[in-house]
N, C-alpha and C positions, 0 to 999 in steps of 0.2 A: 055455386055448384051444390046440388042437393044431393042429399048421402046416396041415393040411389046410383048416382053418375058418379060417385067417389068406389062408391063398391063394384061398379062396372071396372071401371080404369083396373083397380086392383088385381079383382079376378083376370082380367087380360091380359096384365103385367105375371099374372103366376103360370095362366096355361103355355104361354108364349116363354117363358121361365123354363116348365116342364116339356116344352117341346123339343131343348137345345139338344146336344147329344151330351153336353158336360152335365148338365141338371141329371139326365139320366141315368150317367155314369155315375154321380152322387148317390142317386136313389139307393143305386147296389151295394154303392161301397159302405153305405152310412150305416147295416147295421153290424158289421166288423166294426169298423169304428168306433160304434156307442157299446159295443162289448170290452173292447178293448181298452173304453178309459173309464168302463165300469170295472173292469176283473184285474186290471197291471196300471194305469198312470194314477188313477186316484191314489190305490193303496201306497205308490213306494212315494207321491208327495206327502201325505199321511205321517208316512215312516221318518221321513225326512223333517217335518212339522214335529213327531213327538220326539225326536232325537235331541230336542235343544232345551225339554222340560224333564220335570222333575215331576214320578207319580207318588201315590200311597199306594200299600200295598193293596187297597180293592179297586184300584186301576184309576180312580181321580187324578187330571193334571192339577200339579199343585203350583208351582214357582217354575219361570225362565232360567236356567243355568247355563246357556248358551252353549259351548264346546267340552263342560264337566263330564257328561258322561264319556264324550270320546277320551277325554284324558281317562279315566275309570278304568272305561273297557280297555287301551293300548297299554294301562300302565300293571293287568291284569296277568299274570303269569300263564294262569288255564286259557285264557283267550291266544297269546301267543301261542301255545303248545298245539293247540286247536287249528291255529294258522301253520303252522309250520308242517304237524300232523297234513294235515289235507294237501298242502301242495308238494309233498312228496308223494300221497296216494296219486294226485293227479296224476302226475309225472310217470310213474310206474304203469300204472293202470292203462292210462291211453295211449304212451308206447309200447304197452306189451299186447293190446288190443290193435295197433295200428299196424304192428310187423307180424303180428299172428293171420289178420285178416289179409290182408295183404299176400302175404305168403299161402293161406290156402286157397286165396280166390286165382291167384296163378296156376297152383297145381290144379285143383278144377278146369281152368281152361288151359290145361296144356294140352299135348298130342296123344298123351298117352290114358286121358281120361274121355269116358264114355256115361251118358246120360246126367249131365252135368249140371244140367235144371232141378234133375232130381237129388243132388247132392247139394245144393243150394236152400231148396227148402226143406231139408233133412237139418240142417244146420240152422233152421231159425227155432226149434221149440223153446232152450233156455230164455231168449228174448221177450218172449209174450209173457214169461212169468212173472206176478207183481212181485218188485222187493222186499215185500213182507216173507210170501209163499217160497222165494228163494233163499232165500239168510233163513228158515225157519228150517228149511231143506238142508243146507248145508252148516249148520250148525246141530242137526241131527248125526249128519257125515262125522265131524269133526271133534264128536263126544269124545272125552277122555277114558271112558269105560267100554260102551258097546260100537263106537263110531266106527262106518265100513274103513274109516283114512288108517286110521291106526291098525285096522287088521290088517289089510292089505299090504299094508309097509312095515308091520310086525316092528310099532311105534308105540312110546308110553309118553306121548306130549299134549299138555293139556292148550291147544287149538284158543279154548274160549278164553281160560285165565290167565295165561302165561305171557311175558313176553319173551321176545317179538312175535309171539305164535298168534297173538290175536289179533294183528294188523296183518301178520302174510293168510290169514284164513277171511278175511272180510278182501284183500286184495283178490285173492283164488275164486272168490265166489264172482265178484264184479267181474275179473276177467273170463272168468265162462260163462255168465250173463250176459255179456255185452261184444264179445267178439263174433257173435254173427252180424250185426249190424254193419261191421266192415268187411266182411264177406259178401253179404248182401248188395250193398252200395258198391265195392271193386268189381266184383262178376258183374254186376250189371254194367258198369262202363267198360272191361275188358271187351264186353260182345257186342259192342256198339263201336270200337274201333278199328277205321275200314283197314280194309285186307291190302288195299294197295302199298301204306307205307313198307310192311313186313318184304314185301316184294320186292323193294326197290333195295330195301335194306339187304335181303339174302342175294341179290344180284350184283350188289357192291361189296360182298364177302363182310358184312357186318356180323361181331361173334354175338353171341345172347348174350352177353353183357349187356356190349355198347343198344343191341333193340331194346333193350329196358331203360338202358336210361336214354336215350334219343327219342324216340318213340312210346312205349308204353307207359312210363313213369308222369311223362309233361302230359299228354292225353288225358290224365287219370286228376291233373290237378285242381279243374272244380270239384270234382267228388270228393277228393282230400282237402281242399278248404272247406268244406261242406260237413262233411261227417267229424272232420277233427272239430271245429265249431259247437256243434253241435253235444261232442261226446265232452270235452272242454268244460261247457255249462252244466252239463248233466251229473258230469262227475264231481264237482264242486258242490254237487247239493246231493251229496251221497248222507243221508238220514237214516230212511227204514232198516236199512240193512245193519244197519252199525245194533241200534236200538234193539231187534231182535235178537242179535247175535251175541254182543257183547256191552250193551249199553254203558257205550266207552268206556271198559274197563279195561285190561285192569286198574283200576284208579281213575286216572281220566287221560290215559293212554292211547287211546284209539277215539276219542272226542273230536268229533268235525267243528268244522264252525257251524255247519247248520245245526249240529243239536248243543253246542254254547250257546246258540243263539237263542232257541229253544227253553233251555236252562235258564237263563237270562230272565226268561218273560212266563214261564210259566212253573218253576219250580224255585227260584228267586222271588219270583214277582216284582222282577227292578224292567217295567215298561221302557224306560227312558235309555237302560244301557241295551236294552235288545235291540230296540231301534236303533240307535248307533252300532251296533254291532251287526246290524242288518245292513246298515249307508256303508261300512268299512267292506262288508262282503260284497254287495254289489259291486263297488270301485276294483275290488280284488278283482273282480269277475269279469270287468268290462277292460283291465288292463288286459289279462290275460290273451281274454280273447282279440284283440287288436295286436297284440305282439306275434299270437300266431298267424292272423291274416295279413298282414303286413309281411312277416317271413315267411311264408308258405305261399301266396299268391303274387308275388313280386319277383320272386327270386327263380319258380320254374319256370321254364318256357315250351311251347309246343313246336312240332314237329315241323309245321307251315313256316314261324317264326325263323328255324333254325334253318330252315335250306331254301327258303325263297323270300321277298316283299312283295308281298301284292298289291298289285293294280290291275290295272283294264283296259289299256292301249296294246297298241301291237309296240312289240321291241324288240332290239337283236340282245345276242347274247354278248356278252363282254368278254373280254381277254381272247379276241380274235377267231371267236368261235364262227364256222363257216356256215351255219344253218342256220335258218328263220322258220319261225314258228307263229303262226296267227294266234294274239290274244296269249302272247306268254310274259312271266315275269323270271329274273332270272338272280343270283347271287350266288355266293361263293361258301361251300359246305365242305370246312378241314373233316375229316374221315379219316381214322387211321387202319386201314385195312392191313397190317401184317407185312407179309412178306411180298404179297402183290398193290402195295402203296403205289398212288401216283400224286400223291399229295395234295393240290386243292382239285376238287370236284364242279364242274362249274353248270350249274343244272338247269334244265329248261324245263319250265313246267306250264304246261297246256293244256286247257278246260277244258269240259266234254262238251262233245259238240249241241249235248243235249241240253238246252238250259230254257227250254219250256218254261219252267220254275221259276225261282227266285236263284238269279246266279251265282251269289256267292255260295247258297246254302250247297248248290250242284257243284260249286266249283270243292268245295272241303270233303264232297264225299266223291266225285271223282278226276281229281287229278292225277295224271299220268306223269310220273318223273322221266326223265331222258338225260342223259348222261352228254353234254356238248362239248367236250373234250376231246382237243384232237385227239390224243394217244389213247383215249377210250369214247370210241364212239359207238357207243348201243345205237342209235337211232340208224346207222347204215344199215343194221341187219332186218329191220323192220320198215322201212321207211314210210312205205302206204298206211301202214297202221298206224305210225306215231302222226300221219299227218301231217309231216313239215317238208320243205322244198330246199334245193340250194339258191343262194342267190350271192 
């Protein structure tokens, strides 16, 4: 076979390659990809690689020490304080972020508020600002002499040096920087959850409590694994702000790990403990965030979950309910409605007749609940509308 009929075969083998739909979905993907173990997988094998060496201080690997530095850095008093330090900021920070956000994306979308979009992006300017420009801002605030905090509150505390005044002043700045992001993120899935639960809800005498936590809270739970996730990693590598503000002082008080780690490798010049100190942060980093998506994405449920099982056959209703419904699914939803209780709820719920679409996607934004309880039966007073027969 001569090289001509060897480079024929080839090229054939490549267009025929390039012509699959998977080759071409390659093509797209590939240059995320080759970014992404240029800019994040190299560097933390790298980290991991120099974590087990010994440098000089002009950055030469010198000797194999295998787990010394982790012993170094663990057995290190300012690296614990730094650990310990940071997962209380966490804790503080992105619960006080998550019930702040939270609570003004509700009042935004309650009854009594008007032009609501516009109150939304009113609420995002702290966000866009870098944590340099913000800790530089608010450590202006915070001066001990001419700072607006201390006038205003007719206060002689020094914010930068003092403690605990220089962790509750880097916590105050993070949580007004950051709590439009949960503002942002709740109002947006508040406005996107359809009007019919609330209806079914106000029709079975449910207080604003129970719509919050049946209805609006489980609705809301990708967005809460999503932003909690996200604010989680984020706040973990809280740096700039500290740096400008207090460059964890006083003492090394207010020291994250990210600028221990920092410390480590470029004010140290001990390469070998940063890297390690870097492999313990990340592990920190990657427990956390699995404890919270584990507990926050397991443990809520949604509204579909909680009053119906879906499928796709035709079925009667259970517990001797007398009506039939085409294309319903049906189960049993305790409610505690007060004084007009009738204990279990047993609900029939029926797709729209509209399902042009893709059905499930039709059936989550319009199903119609029906109440198939003898001693409440909503579906008599409507009968042609809900669509169902006796039988």
């Amino acid at each position: 076979m001569s090289t001509v009929d060897i480079f024929s075969i080839w090229r054939q083998r490549v267009e025929d390659g390039l012509s699959s739909e998977r080759a071409i979905a390659w093509l797209f993907v590939a240059p995320a990809v080759i970014l992404l173990l240029a800019i994040a997988i190299y560097p933390f094998i790298q980290m991991i690689y120099d974590s087990v060496f010994a440098f000089s201080s002009a950055g030469q690997r010198e000797a194999f020490v295998g787990i010394e530095n982790f012993v170094r850095v663990l057995s290190d008093g300012r690296f614990t304080g730094a650990v310990l330090f940071t997962i209380v900021f966490v804790m503080i920070v992105v619960s006080s972020e998550f019930l702040l956000g939270l609570g003004i994306s509700l009042l935004i979308y309650s009854q009594y508020i008007k032009r609501r979009q516009l109150l939304v992006v009113l609420s995002l300017p702290p966000m866009m600002l870098s944590p340099v420009i913000a800790g530089l801002t608010w450590r202006m605030l915070f001066n001990v002499e001419f700072g607006l905090v201390n006038h205003l509150l007719s206060l002689n505390i020094d914010w930068i040096a003092g403690r605990p005044w220089a962790a509750a002043a880097i916590v105050i700045t993070d949580i007004w920087m950051w709590t439009p992001l949960f503002v942002l993120v709740f109002a947006s899935t508040l406005q996107a959850i359809p009007e019919v639960y609330y209806e079914a809800a106000e029709i079975d005498g449910m207080s604003a409590w129970q719509r919050f936590k049946w209805i609006t809270f489980p609705q809301m739970r990708t967005a809460i694994v999503i932003v909690l996730l996200l604010r989680v990693v984020r706040a973990f590598k809280v740096f700039p702000k500290i740096q400008v503000m207090t460059l964890g002082g006083p003492g090394s008080f207010t020291e994250s790990i990210a600028m221990i780690t920092y410390n480590y490798g470029f004010s140290f010049f001990s390469l070998g403990r940063a890297s390690a100190a870097g492999v313990l942060y990340w592990f920190l980093m990657f427990i956390t965030a699995f404890i919270i998506f584990r507990a926050v994405a397991e443990e809520l449920i949604s509204p579909e979950e909680y009053w119906h099982e879906s499928n796709q056959h035709e079925s009667v209703c259970p517990h001797a309910c007398p009506r039939k419904c085409l294309r319903i699914s049906c189960t049993v939803a305790r409610v505690d409605l007060g004084s007009n209780s009738v204990g279990s709820l047993h609900w029939c719920v029926r797709e729209s007749t509209d399902r042009s679409t893709n059905a499930h996607s039709a059936a989550v934004h319009s199903w119609a609940l029906y109440d198939c309880c003898p001693r409440r039966r909503y579906s008599d007073l409507y009968p042609q509308q809900h669509g169902c027969d006796d039988s």
